[in-house]
N, C-alpha and C positions, 0 to 999 in steps of 0.2 A: 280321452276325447279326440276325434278324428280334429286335425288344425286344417283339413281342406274342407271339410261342412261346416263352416262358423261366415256367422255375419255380424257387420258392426253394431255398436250401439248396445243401449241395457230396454230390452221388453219392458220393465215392470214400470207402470205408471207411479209418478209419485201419489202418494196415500192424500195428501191435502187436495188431489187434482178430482179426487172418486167420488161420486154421492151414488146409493144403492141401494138397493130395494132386497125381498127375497129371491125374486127371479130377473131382478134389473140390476144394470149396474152402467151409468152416466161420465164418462172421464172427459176434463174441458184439457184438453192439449197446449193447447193454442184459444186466442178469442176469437180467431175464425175457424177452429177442427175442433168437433166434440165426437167422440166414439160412442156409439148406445149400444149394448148390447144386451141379449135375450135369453135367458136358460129354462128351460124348464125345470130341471132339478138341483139350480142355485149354484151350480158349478163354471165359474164363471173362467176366461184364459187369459194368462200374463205370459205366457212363452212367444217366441218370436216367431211371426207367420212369414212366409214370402214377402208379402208385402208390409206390414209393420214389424220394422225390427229395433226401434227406437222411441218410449213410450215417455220415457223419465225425462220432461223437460217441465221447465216451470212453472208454477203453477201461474195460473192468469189471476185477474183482478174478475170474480164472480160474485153478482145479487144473485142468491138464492132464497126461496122462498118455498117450503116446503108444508105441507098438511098432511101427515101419514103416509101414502104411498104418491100423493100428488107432488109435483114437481114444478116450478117455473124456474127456469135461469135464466142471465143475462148480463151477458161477456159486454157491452158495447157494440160488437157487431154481428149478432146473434140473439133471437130469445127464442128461448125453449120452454114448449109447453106439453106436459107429459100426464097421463093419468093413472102412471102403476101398473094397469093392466097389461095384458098382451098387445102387442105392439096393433097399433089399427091405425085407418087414415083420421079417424074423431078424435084418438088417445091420444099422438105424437102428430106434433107440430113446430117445426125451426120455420124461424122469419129469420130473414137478413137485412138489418136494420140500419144498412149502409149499400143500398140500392143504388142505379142510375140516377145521380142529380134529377130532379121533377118526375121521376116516376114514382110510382104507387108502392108499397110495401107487397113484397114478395116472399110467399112462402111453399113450406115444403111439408105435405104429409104422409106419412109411411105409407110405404107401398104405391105411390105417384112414380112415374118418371121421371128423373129430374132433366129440367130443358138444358142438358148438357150441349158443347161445341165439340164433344168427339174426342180421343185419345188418339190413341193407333192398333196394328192390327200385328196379329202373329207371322202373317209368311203372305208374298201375294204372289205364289205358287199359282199356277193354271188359272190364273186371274187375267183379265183385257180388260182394262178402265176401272172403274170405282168400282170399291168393297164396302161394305160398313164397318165403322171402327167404332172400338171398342170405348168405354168410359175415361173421359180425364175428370179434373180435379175443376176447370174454368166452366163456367156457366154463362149465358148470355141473361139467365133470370139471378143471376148471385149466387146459385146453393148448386152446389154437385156434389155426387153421394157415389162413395166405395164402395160396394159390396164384398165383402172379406171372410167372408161366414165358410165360403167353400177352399181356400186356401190350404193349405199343407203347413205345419208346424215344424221348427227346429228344434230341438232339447239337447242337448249335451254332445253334438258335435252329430247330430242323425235326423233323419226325415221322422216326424212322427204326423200318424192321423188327429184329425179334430173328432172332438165333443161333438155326435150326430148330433143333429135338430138346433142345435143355437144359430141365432142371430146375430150377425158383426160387422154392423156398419160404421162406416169413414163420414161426417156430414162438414163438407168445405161452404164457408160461408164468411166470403170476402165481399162479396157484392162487384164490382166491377175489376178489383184491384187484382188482376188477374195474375200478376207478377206474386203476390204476395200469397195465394191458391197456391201457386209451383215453391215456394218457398216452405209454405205448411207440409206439403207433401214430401219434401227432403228431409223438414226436420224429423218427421217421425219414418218416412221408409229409408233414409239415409242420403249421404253427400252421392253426388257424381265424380268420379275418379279423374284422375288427371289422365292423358293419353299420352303415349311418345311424342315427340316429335314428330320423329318422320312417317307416323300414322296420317299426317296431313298432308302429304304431298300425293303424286299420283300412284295408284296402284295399277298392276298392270295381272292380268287375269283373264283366261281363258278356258274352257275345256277341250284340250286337247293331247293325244300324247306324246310330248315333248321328249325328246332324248336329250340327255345334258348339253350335249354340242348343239343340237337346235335351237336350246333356248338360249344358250349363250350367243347364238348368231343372230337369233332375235335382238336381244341388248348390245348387241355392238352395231347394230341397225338402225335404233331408237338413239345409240349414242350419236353415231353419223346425222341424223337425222335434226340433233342437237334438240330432241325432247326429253325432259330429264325423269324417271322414273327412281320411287324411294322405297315399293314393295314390290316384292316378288309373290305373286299366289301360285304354289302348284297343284291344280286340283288333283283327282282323284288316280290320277293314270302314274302318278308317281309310284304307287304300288302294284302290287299283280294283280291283275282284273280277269286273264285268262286263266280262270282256275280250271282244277279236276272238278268236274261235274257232280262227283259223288260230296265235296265240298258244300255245295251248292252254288252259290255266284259271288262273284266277285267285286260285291258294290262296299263291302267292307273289309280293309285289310289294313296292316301295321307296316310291313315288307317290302323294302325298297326293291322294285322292280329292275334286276341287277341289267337286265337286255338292255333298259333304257338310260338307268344313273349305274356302272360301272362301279363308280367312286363317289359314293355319295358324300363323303366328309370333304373332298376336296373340291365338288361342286358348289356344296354351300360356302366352302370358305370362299369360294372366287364369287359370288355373289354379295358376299358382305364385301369381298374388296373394294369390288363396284357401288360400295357405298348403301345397300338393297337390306332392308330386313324380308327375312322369308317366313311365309304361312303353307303348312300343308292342309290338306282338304281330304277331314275322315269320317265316316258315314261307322257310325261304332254300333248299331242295331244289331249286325249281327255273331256281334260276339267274337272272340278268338277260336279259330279252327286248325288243325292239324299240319299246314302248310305254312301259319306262319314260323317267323323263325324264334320267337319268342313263346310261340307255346311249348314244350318241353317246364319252359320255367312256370309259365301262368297254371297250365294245369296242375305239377305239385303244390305251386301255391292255395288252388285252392282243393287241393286232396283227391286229384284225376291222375293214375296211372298215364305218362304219357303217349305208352304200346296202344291203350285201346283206341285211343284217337278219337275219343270222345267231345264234342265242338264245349267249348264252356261258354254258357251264355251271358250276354251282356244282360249285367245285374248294378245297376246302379245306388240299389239298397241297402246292397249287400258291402259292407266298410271292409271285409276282405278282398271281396274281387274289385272294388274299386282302388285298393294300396297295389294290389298286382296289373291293374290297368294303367295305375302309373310308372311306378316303378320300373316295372317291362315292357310298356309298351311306349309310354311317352320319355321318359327323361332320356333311354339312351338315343332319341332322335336329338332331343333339346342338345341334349350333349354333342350331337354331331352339329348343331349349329341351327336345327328348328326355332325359328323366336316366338312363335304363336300358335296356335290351331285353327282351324276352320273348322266349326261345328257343324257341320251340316246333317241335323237332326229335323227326320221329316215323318218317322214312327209314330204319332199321337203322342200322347198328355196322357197314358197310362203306363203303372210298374206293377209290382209285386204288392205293395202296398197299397190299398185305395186310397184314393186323392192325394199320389206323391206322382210328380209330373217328371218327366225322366228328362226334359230339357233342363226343366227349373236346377235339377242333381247337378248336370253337364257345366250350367253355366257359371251356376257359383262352385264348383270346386275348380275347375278347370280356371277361374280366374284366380282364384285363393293358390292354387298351387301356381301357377306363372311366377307370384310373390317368392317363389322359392330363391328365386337367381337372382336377388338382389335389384331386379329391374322394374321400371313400373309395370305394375299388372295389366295383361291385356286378354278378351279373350274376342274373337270370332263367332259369331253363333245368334241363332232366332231371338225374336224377341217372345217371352212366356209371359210378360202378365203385368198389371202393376210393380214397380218394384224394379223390373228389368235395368233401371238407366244406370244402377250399379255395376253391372255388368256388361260394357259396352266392351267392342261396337257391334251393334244389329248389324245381320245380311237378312234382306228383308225378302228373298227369296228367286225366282226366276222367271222372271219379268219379259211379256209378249214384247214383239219389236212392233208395236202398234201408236199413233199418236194417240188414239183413245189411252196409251198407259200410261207416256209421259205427259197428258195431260195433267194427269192421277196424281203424277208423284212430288210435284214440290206442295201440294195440298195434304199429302198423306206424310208427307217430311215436317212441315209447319204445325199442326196439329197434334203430330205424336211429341212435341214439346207441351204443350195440353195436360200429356199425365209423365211430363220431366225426363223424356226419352229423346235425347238430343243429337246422339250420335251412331242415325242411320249409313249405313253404304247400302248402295242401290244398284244393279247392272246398270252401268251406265253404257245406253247405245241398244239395250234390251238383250236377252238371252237367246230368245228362239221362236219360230212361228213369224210371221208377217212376212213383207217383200223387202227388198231392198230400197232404200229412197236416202238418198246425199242429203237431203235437207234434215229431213230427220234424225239422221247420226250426229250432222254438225248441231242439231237443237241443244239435242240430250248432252252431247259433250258439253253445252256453255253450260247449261246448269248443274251439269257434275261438276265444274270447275264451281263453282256455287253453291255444293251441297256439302254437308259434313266433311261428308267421306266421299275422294275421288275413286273411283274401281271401274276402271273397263273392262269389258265383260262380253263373253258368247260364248255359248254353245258348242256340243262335238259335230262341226257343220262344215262340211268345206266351204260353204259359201257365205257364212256370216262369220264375216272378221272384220277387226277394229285397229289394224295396225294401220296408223295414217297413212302412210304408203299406197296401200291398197286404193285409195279414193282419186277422182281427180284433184286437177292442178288447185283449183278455188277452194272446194272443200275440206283437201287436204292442207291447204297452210290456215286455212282459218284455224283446224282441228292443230294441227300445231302450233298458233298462235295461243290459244287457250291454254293449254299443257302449258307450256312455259309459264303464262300467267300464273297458273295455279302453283308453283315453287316460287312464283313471287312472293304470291300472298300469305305464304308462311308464318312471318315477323306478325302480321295481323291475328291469324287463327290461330297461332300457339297464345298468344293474348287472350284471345276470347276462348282458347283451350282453358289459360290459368284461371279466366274469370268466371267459366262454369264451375270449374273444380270451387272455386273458393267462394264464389256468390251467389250460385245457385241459378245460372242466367245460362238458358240453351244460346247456343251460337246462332240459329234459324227460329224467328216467332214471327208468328202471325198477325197480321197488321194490327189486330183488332187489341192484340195489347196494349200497343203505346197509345190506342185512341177509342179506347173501350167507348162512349159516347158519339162516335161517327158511323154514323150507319153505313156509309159507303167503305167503311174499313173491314164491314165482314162482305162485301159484296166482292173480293177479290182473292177467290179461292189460291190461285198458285202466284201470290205476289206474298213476299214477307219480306223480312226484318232482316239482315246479315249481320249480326255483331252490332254493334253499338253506332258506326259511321254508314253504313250503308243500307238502301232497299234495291230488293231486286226483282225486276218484271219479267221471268221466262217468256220467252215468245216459245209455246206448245201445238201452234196450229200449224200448217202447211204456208207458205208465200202465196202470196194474191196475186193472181197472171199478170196483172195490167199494169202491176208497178215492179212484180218481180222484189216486193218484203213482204216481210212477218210482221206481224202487229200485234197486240197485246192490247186489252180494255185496262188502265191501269188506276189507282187514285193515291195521289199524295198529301202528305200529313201536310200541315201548317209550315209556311216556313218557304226558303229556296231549295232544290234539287239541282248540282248540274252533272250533266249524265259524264260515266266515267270515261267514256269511247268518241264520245261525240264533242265534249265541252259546251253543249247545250244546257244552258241554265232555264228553270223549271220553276213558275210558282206555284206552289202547293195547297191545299187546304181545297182539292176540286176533282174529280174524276177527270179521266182524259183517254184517247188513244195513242199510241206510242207507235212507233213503225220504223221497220229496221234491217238493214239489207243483214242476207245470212253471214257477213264477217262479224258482224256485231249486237248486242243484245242490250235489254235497258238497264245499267246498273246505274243509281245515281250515289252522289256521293251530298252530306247534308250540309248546308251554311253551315262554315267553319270545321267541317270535318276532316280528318289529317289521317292521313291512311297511308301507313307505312308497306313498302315493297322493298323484296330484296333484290339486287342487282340493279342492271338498267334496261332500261324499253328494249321488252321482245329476248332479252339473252337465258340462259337454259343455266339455272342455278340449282345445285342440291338444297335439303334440307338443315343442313347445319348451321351455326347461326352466322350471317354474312358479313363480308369485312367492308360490302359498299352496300345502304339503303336510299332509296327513294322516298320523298314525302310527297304524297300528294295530298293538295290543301284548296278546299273549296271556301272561298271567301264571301263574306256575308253575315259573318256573326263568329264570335271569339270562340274560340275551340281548346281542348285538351287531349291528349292522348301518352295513356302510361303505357309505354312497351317494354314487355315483359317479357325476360330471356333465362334460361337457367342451364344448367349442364346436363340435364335428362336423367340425374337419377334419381331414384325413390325418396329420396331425401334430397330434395331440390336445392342447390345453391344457385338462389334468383339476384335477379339485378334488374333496377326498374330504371329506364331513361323514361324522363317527363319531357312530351314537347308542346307548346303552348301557341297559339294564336293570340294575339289582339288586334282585331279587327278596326278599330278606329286607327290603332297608331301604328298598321301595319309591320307589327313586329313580330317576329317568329323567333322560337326560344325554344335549343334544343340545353335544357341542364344536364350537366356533371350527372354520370349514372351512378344509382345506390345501389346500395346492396353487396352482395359478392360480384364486384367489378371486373376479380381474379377471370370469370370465365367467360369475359367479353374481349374482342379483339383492342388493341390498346389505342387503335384510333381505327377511323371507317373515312369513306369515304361519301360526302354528302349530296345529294343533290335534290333540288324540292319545284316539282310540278303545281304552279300555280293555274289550275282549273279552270276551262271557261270565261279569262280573263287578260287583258295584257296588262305590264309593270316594267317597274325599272329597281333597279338596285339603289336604296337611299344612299345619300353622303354617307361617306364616311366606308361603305360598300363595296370599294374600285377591284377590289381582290373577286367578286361574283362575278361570273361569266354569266349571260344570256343568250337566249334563243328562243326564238316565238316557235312553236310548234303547231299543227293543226286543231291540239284537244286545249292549247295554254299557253303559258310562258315556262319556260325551264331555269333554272337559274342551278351553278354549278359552284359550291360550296370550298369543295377541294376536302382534303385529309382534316379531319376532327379530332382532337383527342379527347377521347372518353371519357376520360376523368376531368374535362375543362369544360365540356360542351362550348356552344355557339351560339350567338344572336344577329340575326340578318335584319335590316327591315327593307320591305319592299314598298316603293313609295308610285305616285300617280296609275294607281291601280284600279282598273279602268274594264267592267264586265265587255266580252264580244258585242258589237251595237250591230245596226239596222244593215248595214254595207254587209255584213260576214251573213245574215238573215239571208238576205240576195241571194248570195252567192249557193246559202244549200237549198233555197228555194226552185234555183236553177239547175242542179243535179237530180230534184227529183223529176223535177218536168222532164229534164235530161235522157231517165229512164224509162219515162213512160210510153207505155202502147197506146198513145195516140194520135190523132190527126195529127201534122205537124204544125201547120197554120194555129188551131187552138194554142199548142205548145207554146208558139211567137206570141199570140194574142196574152198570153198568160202571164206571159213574162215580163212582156212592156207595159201589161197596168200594174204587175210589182214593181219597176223598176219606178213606175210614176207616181207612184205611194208614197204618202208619207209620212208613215207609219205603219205600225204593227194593224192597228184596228182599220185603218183607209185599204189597206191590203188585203182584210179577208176581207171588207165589204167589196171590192172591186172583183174578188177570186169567186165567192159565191154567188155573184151575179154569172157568172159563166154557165153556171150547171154542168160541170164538171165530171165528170166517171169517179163516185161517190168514194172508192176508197184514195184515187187522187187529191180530190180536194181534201178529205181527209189528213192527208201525208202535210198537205201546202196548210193548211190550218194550225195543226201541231206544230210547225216551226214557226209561222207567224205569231204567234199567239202566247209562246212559250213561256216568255216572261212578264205576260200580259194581265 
């Protein structure tokens, strides 16, 4: 049995889970997943499809009620009403019997569409703006439904076809509990894998053909530049693309293009010295041909003279020429120092065999063999289907440079959490097509620093490039300022990396989870969830002339928000407008949220674990946060520090870390941004340094020993008041294109406010240039 075609988990349902008919056959999963399936000739399937590869979980607590071929069950939050027959919308019927609080019972019968929220999509190839996407597992009516009948099977280490004509459906029925949908959906299509480390930092990515000195000059440019970079992409031109014609072309090849990498073993090592894992970028459609250097070997392997120079085609079915695609084409690159691939598979969803998709081949063996080197598995490549978030990370394809597309994409990123597809990379900054626009670029940068996977990315274009440099003076340090940020946030996302792997919780959801019952939570397509302490509002429109920001329609959950850029504290539980010059964008962070960064404000840190972190801590309500650290390999030695908020008795509490402590630095150096707020260091304190800063107060820890931890507490702690209101009240008037006299008038009835509420009633008696007042409202009103 091939060990690169296997997937986790045991297919076979347990037998106590089954109730069956002659042509039926009902499996209760889970008490919100029931599988029903259809045969006509009573042949029913236990082997493991793309997307269920895990069947044998336990059985649930089921009332069943049975009269001959009739059926009722009923899990608790589920009833199922069936009448033996062939499947109809009169015979089959699931209710979800754990609806929205005061709504009506909802149900579902075959052949309906289920009022699904959307999964995601295969490639958004030659795409501008919105696609439709494909099915998830969350519903706004409770019930969403799999469709699994047309999948492709696994048996014994090989692609096999299904049983034509049956029926095999997924029927998810949580009712609102949308977290517990994505949870059902792991247990039976499997866990999400843990990811490197430095898979979180920034990628740096382009099409073009680099010579090994070029790119090297590149990264010593981005070092100068003091932005830190932790992957290397070489796309496609790392091979030979100028072939012999009689070849055919050169969009697939194995062969390191010697004009361009000389010495390829000594390139990548000087790339890993730099700290850089590398991916190359292979387009394997068309097969191995006579010019690589490896055919001689692939042909006898698969029984081709290799005088005739006969091309052998790529055959993914075939478990011979898939042992000689690795063996000689892939491991002796691994071996020169490749640490991944780029699948770039853009051929269809047909093979040799019918209904065996040649991505689906690619992604799981290509990830199953990476396991070879002892390292966590990682692969590159599209997303094919349910199922996919095993095999992460999606490249979700190549993306117009149009606002209509990064409108798209943190909507298209949130949702594909939906059907548990959590770890998109996106061309961040777009690939190809559109004009050039500085605001644009700096948009899509903040939210790449905000999206799974960071990847800049364009085209073989002289004129679309992404090297910060290239931009002016504003755009370019903002676009710098972000970059760093994103190797801050490291110590956070490998957290919410362990917490996917281990709890089944994407790092990006969509509002509408944590407040399934708020209507305004699905009214905010590209606003989500970031990990457990943060939401975040992309601003994806153009800036408004008059005040020279970006804005965003935004709404926030219950509770305080204060933004992480600004130190504006936010009451929540209310839609709102947000507005925001292009150095900055709305990230809030939640009452009592503690959000660990590496380094300190603004400085350019790799991904390795840091010997000095920041806590930033939004005060308003007790907080906790377990950071999670390990050494990176496949068999992780973790070490968890817990640090803790008490919000009454302003105490901060970093404990002694557990675990394998071994691969933590043996003291760090501390220091904790308290939010939106001024304080002072309690008695007993005199060792804390402070500093009021623009976004908070700073307080400076000094050296921590790891194994002792520390307890600060920070005493007359005291949110930003009415005076500091003023003060950005008057920046924005500051910028705006208008009268100036208005400006003055505007000012001095803020100044003779007093208050939040006597302020905008004085500001909206002006009648103001609507997205002004706006701007002046939002900050008055903020924690109003």
């Amino acid at each position: 049995m091939s060990s690169r075609l296997t997937v986790p988990g045991n297919p076979v349902a347990n037998p106590d889970s089954i109730l069956e008919g002659r042509h039926w056959r009902i499996t209760v999963l889970t008490p919100g997943l029931v599988r029903l399936e259809w045969s006509d000739d009573g042949v029913f399937e236990d082997r493991a499809s793309t997307f269920a590869v895990n069947r044998a979980l336990p059985t649930p607590d089921v009332e069943v009620h049975r009269e001959g071929e009739r059926v009722e069950l009923s899990t608790g939050l589920l009833h199922l009403s069936y009448d033996g027959m062939p499947f109809s919308p009169s015979g089959l019927v699931v209710q979800a019997t754990s609806p929205m609080p005061g709504s009506h019972t909802v149900e579902w019968r075959f052949g309906e569409p289920a009022d699904g929220l959307g999964g995601t999509a295969r490639t958004l190839d030659e795409v501008d703006g919105a696609i439709p996407l494909g099915p998830g597992v969350v519903s706004r009516n409770g019930i969403a439904v799999i469709d699994d009948s047309t999948s492709f099977l696994i048996e014994d280490g090989a692609a096999a076809a299904r049983h034509q004509g049956n029926t095999d459906l997924y029927i998810f029925a949580r009712g609102h509990d949308y977290r517990a949908a994505v949870a059902d959906l792991y247990a039976v299509s499997g866990d999400v894998p843990m990811l490197p480390r430095w898979a979180l930092g920034n990628w740096w990515s382009r099409y073009h053909p680099y010579s090994a000195d070029e790119y090297l000059e590149l990264l010593d440019t981005f070092e100068a530049e003091e932005v830190p970079l932790s992957v290397a992409v070489i796309d496609m031109d790392w091979h030979w693309v100028d072939i012999d014609p009689r070849f055919g072309v050169g969009w697939t090849g194995y062969s390191w293009n010697r004009d361009l990498f000389p010495d390829p073993p000594a390139f990548l090592a000087e790339l890993h010295r730099r700290g850089l894992a590398v991916t190359l970028n292979v387009h394997p459609a068309d097969g191995v041909r006579a010019f690589e250097d490896a055919y001689p070997q692939v042909a006898r392997d698969m029984g081709v003279d290799p005088a005739t120079e006969r091309p052998i085609p790529f055959d993914p079915t075939d478990d011979r020429f898939m042992e000689s695609y690795f063996t000689r084409l892939h491991h002796p690159l691994e071996d020169e120092g490749v640490d991944f691939w780029w699948l770039d598979w853009q051929q269809g969803s047909f093979s040799r065999v019918p209904g065996v998709d040649p991505l689906w081949l690619l992604n799981i063996e290509h990830f199953n063999d990476s396991a070879r080197r002892g390292q966590l598995p990682l692969t590159f490549s599209r997303y094919a289907g349910p199922g996919s978030h095993r095999y992460p990370i999606g490249f979700s394809g190549d993306t117009h440079i149009t606002w209509a597309s990064l409108e798209f994409q943190p909507y298209f990123t949130a949702s594909a959490s939906n059907i548990g597809y959590g770890w998109w990379s996106h061309d961040i900054g777009g690939h190809w097509y559109g004009s050039r626009d500085d605001d644009l670029t700096v948009r899509w940068v903040q939210l790449g620093v905000f999206s799974p996977i960071m990847r800049l990315h364009s085209s073989l274009h002289p004129f679309i490039r992404k090297e910060p440099w290239n931009f002016p003076a504003e755009p370019r340090a903002t676009i710098d300022t972000f970059l760093r940020l994103r190797h801050r946030l490291v110590p956070y996302l490998h957290t919410m990396n362990a917490r996917a792997a281990r709890d089944g919780a994407p790092l990006v959801e969509p509002m509408y989870w944590g407040d399934p019952s708020a209507v305004e939570s699905y009214d905010v397509p590209t606003q989500f969830r970031f990990g457990t302490e943060l939401v975040v509002a992309p601003i994806t429109n153009p800036q408004q002339r008059t005040l020279g920001l970006g804005s965003v329609q935004a709404w926030l959950p219950e509770g305080d928000w204060t933004d992480l850029f600004t130190g504006v504290r936010y009451r929540g539980g209310r839609q709102l407008r947000l507005h925001r010059p292009m150095e900055t964008m709305p990230v809030l962070l939640r009452a009592g949220g503690l959000l660990p960064l590496a380094g300190g404000e603004g400085e350019s840190v790799g991904t390795e674990l840091p010997d000095r972190l920041e806590l930033v801590l939004a005060p308003g309500a007790d907080g906790r946060f377990d950071l999670v650290e390990d050494d990176g390999s496949a068999d992780a030695q973790t070490a968890v520090t817990t640090i803790a908020w008490d919000d009454s008795a302003g105490t901060l509490t970093v404990a002694p870390a557990t675990g394998a402590t071994d691969v933590l630095p043996t003291s760090r150096e501390w220091t904790v941004l308290l939010l939106g707020a001024n304080a002072v260091a309690g008695h007993g304190d005199d060792n804390v340094d402070s500093e009021a800063t623009s976004v908070g107060t700073r307080f400076t820890l000094g050296a921590v020993d790891t194994s002792a931890g520390v307890t600060v507490t920070l005493a007359e702690v005291q949110p930003f008041d009415w005076t500091r209101t003023v003060e950005q009240l008057r920046q924005v008037l500051d910028r705006a294109r208008i009268d100036h006299n208005l400006k003055r008038t505007a000012y001095d009835l803020v100044t003779a406010a007093e208050g939040p509420t006597d302020a905008a009633a004085r500001l909206r008696g002006l009648e103001l240039d609507h997205e002004v007042e706006a701007a002046l409202l939002e900050l008055a009103l903020a924690d109003y």
